[in-house]
C-alpha positions as a Markdown table, in Angstrom:
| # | Residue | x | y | z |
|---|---|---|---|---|
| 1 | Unk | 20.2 | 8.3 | -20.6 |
| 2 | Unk | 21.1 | 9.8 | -24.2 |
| 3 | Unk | 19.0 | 11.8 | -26.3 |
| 4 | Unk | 19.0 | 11.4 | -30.1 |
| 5 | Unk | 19.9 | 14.8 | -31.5 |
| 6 | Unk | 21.1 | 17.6 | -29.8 |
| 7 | Unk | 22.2 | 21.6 | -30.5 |
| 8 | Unk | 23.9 | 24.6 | -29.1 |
| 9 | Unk | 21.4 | 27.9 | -28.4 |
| 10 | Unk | 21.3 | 31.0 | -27.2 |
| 11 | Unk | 18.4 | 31.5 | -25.1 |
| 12 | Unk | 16.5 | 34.8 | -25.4 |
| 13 | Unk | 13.4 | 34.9 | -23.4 |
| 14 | Unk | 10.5 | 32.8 | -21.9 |
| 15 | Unk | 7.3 | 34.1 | -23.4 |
| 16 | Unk | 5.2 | 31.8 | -20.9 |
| 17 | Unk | 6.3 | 28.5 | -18.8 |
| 18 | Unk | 5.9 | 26.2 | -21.8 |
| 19 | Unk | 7.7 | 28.3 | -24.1 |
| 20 | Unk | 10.8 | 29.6 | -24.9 |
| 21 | Unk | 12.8 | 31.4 | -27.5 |
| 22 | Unk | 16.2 | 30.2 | -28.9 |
| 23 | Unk | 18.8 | 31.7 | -31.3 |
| 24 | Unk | 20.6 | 29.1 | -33.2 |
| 25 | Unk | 23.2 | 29.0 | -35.4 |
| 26 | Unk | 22.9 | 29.0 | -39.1 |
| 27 | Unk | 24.8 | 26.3 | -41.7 |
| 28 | Unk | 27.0 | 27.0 | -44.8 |
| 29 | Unk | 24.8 | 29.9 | -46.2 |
| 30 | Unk | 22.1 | 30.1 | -43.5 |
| 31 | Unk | 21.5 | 32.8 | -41.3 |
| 32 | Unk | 21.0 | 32.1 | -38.1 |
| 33 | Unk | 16.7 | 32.2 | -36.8 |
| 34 | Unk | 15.0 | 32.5 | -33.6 |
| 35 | Unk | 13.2 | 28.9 | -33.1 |
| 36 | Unk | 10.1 | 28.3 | -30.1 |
| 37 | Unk | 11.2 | 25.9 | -28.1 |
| 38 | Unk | 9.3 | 23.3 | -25.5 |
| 39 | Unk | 10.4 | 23.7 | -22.3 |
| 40 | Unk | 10.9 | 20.8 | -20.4 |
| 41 | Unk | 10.3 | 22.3 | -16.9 |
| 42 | Unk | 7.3 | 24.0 | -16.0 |
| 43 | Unk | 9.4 | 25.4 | -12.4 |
| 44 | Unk | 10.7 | 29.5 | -12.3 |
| 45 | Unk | 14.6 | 28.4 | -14.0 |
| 46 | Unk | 15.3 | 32.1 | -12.9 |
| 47 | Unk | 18.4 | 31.5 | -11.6 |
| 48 | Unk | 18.7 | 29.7 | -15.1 |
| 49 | Unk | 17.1 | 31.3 | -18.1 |
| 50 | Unk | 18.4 | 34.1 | -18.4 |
| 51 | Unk | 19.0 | 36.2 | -21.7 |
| 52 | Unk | 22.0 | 35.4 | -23.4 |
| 53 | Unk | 22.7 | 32.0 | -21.5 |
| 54 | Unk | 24.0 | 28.9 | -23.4 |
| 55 | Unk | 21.4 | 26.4 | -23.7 |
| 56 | Unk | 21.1 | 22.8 | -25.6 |
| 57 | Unk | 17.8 | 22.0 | -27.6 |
| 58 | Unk | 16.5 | 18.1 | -28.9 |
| 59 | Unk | 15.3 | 18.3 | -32.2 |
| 60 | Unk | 12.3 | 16.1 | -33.0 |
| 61 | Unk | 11.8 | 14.8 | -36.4 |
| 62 | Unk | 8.0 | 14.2 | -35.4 |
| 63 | Unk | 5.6 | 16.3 | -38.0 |
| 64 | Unk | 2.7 | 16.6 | -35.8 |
| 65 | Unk | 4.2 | 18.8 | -32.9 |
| 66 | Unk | 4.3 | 22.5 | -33.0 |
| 67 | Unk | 7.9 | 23.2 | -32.6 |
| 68 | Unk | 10.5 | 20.7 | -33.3 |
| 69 | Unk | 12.7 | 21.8 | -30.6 |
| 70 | Unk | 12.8 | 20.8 | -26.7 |
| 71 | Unk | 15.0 | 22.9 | -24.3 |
| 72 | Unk | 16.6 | 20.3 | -21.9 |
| 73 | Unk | 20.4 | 21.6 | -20.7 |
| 74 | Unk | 21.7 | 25.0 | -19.7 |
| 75 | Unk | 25.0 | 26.5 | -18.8 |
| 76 | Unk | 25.4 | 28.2 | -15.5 |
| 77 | Unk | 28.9 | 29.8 | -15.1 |
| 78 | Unk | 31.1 | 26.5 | -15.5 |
| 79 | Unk | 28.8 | 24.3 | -14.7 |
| 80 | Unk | 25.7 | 22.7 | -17.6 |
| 81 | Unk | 23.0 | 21.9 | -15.8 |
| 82 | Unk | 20.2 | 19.7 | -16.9 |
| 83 | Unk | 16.7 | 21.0 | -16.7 |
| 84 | Unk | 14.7 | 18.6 | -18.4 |
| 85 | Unk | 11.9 | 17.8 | -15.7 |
| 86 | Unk | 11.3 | 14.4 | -17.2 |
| 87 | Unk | 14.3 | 13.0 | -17.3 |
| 88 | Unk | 15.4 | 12.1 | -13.2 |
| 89 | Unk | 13.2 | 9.0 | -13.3 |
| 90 | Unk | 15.0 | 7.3 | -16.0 |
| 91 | Unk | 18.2 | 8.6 | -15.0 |
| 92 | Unk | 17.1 | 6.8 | -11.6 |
| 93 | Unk | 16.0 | 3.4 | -13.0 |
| 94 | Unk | 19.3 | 3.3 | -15.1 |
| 95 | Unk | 21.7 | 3.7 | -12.3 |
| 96 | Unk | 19.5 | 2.7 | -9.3 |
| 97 | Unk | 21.3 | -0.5 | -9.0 |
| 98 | Unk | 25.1 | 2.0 | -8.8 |
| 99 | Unk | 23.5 | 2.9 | -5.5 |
| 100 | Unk | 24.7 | 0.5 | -2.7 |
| 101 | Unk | 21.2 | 0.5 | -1.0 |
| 102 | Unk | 20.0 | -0.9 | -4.1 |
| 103 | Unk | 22.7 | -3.2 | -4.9 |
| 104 | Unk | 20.3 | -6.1 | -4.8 |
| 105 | Unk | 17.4 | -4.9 | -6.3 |
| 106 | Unk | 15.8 | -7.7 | -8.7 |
| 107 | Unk | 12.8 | -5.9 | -10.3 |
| 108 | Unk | 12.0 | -2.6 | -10.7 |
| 109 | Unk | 8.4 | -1.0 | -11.8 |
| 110 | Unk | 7.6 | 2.9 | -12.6 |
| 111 | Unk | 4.7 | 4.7 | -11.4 |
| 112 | Unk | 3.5 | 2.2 | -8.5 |
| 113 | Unk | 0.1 | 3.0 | -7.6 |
| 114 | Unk | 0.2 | 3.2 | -4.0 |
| 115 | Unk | -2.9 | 5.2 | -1.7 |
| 116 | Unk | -4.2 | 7.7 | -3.9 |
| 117 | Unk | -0.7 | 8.5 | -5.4 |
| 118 | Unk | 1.4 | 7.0 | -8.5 |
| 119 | Unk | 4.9 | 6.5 | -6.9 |
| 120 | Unk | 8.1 | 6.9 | -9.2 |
| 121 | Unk | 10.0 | 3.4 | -8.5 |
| 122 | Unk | 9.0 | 0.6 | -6.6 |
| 123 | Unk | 11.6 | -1.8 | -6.3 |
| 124 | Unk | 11.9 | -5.5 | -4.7 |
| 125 | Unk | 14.6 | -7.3 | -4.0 |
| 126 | Unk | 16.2 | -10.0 | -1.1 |
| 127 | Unk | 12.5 | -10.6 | 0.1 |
| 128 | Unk | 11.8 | -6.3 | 0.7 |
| 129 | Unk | 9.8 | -3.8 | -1.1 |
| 130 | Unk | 11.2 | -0.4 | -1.6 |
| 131 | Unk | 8.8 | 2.8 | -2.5 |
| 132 | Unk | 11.2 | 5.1 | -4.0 |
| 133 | Unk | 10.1 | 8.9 | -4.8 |
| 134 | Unk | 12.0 | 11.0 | -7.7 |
| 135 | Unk | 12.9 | 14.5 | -7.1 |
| 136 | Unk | 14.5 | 16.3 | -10.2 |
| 137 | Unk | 17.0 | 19.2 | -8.7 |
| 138 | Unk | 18.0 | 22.1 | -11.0 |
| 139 | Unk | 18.4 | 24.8 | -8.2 |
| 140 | Unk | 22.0 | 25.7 | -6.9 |
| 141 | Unk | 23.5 | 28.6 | -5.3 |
| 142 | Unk | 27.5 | 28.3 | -4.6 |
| 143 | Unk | 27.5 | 24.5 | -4.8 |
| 144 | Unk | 24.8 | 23.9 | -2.5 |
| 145 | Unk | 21.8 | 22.0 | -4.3 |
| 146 | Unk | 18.1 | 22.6 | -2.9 |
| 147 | Unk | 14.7 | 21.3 | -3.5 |
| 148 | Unk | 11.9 | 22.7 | -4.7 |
| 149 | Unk | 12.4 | 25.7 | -6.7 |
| 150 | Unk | 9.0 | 26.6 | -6.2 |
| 151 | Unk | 6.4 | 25.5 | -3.9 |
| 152 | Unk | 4.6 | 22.2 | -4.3 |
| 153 | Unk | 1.8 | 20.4 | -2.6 |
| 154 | Unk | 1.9 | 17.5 | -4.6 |
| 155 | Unk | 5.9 | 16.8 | -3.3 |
| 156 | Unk | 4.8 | 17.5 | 0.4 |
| 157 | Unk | 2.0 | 15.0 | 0.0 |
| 158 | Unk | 4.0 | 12.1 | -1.6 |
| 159 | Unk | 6.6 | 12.4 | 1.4 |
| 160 | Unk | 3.7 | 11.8 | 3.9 |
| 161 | Unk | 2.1 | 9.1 | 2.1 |
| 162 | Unk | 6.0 | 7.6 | 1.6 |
| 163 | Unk | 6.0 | 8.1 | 5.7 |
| 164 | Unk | 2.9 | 6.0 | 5.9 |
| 165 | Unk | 4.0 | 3.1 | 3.8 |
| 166 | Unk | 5.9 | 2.0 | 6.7 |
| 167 | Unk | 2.6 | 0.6 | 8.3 |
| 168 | Unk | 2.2 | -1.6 | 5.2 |
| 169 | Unk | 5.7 | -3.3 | 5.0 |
| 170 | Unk | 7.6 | -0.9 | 2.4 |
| 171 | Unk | 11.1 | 0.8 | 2.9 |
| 172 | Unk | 10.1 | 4.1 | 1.9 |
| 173 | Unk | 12.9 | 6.2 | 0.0 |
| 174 | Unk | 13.4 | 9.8 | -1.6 |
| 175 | Unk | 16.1 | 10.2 | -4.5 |
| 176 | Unk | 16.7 | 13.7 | -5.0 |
| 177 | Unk | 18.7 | 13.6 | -8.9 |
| 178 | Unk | 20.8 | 16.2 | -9.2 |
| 179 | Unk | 20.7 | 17.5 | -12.4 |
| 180 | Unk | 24.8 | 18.7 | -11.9 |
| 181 | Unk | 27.7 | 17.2 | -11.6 |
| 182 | Unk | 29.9 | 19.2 | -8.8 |
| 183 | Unk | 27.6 | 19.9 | -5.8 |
| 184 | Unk | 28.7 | 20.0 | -2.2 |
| 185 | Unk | 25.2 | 19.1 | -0.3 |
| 186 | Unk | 22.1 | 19.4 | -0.9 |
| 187 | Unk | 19.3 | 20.8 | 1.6 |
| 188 | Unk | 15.5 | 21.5 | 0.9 |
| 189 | Unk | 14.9 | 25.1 | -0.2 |
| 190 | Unk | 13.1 | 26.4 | 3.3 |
| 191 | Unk | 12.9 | 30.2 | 2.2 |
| 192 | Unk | 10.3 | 28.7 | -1.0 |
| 193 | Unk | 8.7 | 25.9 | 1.0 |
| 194 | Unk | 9.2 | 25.5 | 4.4 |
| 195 | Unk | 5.8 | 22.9 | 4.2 |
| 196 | Unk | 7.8 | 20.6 | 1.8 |
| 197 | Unk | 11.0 | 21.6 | 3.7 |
| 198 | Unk | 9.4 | 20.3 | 7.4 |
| 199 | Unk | 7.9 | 17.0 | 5.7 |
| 200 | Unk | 11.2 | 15.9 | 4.4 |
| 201 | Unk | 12.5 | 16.3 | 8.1 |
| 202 | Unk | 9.7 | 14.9 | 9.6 |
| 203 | Unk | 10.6 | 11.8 | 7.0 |
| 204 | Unk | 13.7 | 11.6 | 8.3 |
| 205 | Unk | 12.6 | 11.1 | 12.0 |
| 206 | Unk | 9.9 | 8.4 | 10.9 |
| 207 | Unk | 12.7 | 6.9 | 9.2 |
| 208 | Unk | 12.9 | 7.5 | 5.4 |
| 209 | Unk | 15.5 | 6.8 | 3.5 |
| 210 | Unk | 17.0 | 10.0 | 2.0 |
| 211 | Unk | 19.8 | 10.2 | -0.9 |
| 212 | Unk | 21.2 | 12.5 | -3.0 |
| 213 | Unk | 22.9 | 12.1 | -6.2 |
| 214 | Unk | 25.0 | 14.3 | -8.3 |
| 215 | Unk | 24.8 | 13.4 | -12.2 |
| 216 | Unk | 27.2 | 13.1 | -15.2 |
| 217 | Unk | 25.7 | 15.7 | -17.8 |
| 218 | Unk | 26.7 | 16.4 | -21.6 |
| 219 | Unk | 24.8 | 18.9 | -23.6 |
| 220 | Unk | 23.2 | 15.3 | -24.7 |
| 221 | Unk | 23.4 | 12.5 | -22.2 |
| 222 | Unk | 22.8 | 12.4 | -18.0 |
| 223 | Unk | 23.9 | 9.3 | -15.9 |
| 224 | Unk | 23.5 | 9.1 | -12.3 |
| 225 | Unk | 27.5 | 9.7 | -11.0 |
| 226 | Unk | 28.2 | 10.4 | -6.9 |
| 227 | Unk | 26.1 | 11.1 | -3.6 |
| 228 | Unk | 26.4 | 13.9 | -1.8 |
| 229 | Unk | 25.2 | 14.8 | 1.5 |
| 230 | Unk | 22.0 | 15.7 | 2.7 |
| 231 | Unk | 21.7 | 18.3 | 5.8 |
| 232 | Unk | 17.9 | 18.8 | 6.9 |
């Protein structure tokens, strides 16, 4: 996954969830400004935006928006670390055939209505029908990955509904994307939501298939790269 057009920041504060404020750089004779930028992920990003941290914008040449700028990568000690919350389900449609589970996937189809949800990916293949949620993970502390970075209802609920798929023929499947390249496991953040934190176990038991993927990321492109492992 590539964007079109991307620039170097300096971040400077987050006015509200949705917004943010940028320094960046001047050309030739221009000073440099402070831009309002979109940002594309509504979670805390503590751990992330902070003041005086690297970050990477997409400019937008559409005249109807109210800033031109999108906030999608930041740089956390040596690592850059994309934050853009919309991004993990391409990045999982574009390299969910790299995944040996999904080696012989033949069709693939976003937001599959299934129950009273809209599930990321379903894929068919060999005769089988895979339900496969999309987790974006941004959070990291020493090189272990977790998920959420805040509490959420809505990813509690689609792991029970993936549980219950089972009754109905589907493999169910959770793809946490790793927004990082360089992580040593990944486990589900217990301290923020031990709700989400005991459904992703109990999926396990029930049998749910669980994988986590590190990604490839440049201040303007993220492809899906290695697995790493998952300790509930």
């Amino acid at each position: 996954m590539k964007y079109d057009r991307v620039i170097q920041g300096t971040f400077i504060d987050r006015p509200n969830r949705f917004i943010a404020n940028v320094r960046i750089k001047g050309e030739g004779d221009v000073p440099d400004s402070v831009v309002r930028c979109h940002v594309k992920n509504t979670g805390r990003c503590r751990e992330l935006l902070v003041p005086g941290a690297e970050v990477f914008l997409s400019v937008s040449d559409n005249p109807s928006r109210r800033t031109k700028y999108d906030l999608i990568a930041v740089r956390k000690g040596r690592r850059l670390i994309n934050m853009d919350s919309q991004i993990p389900n391409d990045v999982a449609e574009e390299g969910l055939r790299r995944i040996p589970f999904f080696s012989s996937m033949e069709t693939v189809t976003r937001e599959y209505r299934y129950g009273n949800s809209r599930i990321d990916i379903m894929a068919e293949g060999a005769g089988k029908k895979y339900l496969i949620e999309v987790k974006g993970v941004t959070l990291e502390n020493d090189g272990v990955v977790s998920f959420p970075d805040a509490p959420t209802e809505r990813g509690a609920k689609h792991v029970r509904e993936l549980i219950g798929s089972m009754k109905d023929g589907y493999i169910p499947c959770l793809l946490f994307v790793i927004q990082m390249d360089d992580a040593e496991y990944f486990e589900p953040a217990r301290s923020i939501d031990p709700v989400f934190s005991q459904a992703l176990k109990d999926a396990e038991d029930a049998g749910v298939h669980i994988f986590a993927y590190t990604c490839t990321v440049e201040p303007d492109s993220i492809e899906l790269k290695d697995p790493v492992e998952v300790r509930l």
